[in-house]
C-alpha positions as CSV (number, residue, x, y, z in Angstrom):
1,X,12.8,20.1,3.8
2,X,13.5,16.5,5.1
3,X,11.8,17.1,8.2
4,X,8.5,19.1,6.6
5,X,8.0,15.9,4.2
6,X,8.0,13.9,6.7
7,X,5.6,15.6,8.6
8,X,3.6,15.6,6.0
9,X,3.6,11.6,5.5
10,X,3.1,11.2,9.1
11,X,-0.1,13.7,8.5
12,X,-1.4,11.6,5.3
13,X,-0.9,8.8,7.3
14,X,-2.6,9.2,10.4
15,X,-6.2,11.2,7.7
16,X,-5.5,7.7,6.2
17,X,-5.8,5.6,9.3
18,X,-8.7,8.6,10.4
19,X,-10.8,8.3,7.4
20,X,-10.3,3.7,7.3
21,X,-11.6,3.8,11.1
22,X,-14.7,6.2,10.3
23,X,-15.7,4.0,7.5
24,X,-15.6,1.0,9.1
25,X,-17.7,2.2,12.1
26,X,-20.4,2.7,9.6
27,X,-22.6,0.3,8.3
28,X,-21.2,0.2,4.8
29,X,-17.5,0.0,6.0
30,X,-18.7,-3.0,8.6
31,X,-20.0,-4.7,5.9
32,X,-17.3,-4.0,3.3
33,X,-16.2,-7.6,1.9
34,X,-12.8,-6.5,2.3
35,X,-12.8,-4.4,5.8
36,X,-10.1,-6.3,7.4
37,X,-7.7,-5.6,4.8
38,X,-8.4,-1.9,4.7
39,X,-6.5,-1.1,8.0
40,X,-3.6,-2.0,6.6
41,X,-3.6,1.1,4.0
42,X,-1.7,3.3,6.3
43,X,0.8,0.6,7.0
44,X,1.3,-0.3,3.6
45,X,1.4,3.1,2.5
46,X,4.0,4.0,5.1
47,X,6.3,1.4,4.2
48,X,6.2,1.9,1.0
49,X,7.7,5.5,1.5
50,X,10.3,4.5,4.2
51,X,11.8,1.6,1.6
52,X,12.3,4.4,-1.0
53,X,14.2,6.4,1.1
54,X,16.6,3.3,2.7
55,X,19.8,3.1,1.3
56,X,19.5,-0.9,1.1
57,X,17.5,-0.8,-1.5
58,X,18.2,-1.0,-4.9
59,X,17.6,1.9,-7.5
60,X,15.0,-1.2,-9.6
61,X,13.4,-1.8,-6.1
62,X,12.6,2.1,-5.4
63,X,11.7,2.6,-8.7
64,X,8.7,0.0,-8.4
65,X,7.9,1.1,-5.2
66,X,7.2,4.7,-6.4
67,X,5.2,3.2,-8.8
68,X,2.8,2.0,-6.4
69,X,3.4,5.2,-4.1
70,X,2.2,7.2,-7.1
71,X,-0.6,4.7,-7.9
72,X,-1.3,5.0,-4.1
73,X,-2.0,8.9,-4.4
74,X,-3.7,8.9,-8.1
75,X,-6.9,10.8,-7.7
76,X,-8.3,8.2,-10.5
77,X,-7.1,4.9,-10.3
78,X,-9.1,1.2,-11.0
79,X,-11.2,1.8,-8.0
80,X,-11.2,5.7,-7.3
81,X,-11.0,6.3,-3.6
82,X,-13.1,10.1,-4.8
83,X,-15.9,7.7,-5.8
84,X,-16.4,5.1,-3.7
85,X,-14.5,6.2,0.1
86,X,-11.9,4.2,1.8
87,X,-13.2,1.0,0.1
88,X,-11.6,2.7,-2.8
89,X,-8.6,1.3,-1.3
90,X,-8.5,-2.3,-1.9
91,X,-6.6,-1.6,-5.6
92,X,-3.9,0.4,-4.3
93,X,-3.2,-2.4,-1.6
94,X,-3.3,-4.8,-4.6
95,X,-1.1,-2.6,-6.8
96,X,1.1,-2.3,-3.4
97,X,1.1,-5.8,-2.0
98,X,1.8,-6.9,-5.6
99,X,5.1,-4.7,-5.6
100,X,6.3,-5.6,-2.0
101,X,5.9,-9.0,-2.5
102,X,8.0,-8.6,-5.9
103,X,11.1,-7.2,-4.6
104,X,11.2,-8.9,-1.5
105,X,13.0,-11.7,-2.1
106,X,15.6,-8.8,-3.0
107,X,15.2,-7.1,0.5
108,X,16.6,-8.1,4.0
109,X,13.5,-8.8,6.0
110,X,15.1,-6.5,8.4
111,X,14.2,-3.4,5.5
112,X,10.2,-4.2,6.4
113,X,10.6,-4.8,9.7
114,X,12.8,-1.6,10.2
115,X,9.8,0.6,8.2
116,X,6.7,-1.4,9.3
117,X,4.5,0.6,11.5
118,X,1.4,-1.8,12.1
119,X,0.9,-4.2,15.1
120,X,1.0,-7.3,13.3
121,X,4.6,-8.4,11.2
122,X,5.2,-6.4,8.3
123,X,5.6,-9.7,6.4
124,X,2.9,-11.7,7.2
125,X,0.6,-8.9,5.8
126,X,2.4,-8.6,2.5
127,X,1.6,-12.2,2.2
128,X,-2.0,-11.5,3.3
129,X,-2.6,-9.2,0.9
130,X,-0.8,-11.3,-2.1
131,X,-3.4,-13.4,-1.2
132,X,-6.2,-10.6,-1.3
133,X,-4.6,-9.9,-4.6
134,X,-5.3,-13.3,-6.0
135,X,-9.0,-12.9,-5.1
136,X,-9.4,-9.1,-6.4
137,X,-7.3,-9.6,-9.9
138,X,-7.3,-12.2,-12.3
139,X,-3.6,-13.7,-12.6
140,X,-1.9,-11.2,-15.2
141,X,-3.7,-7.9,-15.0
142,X,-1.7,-6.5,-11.8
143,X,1.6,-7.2,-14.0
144,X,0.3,-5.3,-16.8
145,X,-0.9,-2.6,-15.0
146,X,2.8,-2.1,-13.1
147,X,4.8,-2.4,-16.3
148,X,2.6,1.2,-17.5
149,X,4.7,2.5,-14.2
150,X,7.7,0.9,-15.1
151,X,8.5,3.2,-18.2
């Protein structure tokens, strides 16, 4: 069972990282004012399922990271993915970024660094998209939105 649902992620992640690259080939995805953040869906995504399942982290920590896991996979969500293709995206790496960059301050960098599967450091791009955050959401909608997760 372990092994199938990993498989499974692995599978989501790589249509993820399938489905970002096609779109950004295209004129529409080139031109999308937030292309370079989209590639790091899959990455983002990733972690956030690997820090649920480590043992370091605290029951709080996993249970706001599987917030944004299931805000992640919502078929509906602030910018529906079913609508508007990978660009779709951005909110769920807001909703996401948001999170990681909530609990951790609670993690040992070595958590991210152990999980991260991107080229660039794990942490650098949680801080890169805390600042895409900032630009997407006004200052106290993101919190608002997580705390409907939270109970």
């Amino acid at each position: 069972m372990e092994q199938h649902s990993r498989e499974e992620q692995e599978n989501f992640y790589f249509r993820l990282r399938n489905k970002i690259d096609d779109f950004l080939k295209n004129r529409t995805g080139k031109n999308h004012k937030y292309a370079k953040y989209l590639l790091f869906a899959p990455d983002i995504f990733y972690l956030l399922i690997q820090v649920v399942r480590d043992k370091r982290v605290s029951g709080k920590d996993k249970a706001m990271v599987a917030g944004a896991i299931s805000y992640f996979i919502l078929p509906f969500d602030l910018i529906p993915e079913g609508l508007v293709g990978p660009g779709g995206y951005i909110d769920d790496l807001v909703v996401a970024s948001f999170v990681l960059q909530t609990i951790v301050n609670n993690l040992s960098p070595d958590i991210i660094r152990d999980h991260w599967a991107g080229d660039e450091d794990g942490l650098e791009v949680i801080h890169k998209l805390a600042a895409l955050s900032d630009k997407v959401l006004k200052k106290g909608t993101l919190p608002g939105l997580l705390k409907k997760f939270q109970k």
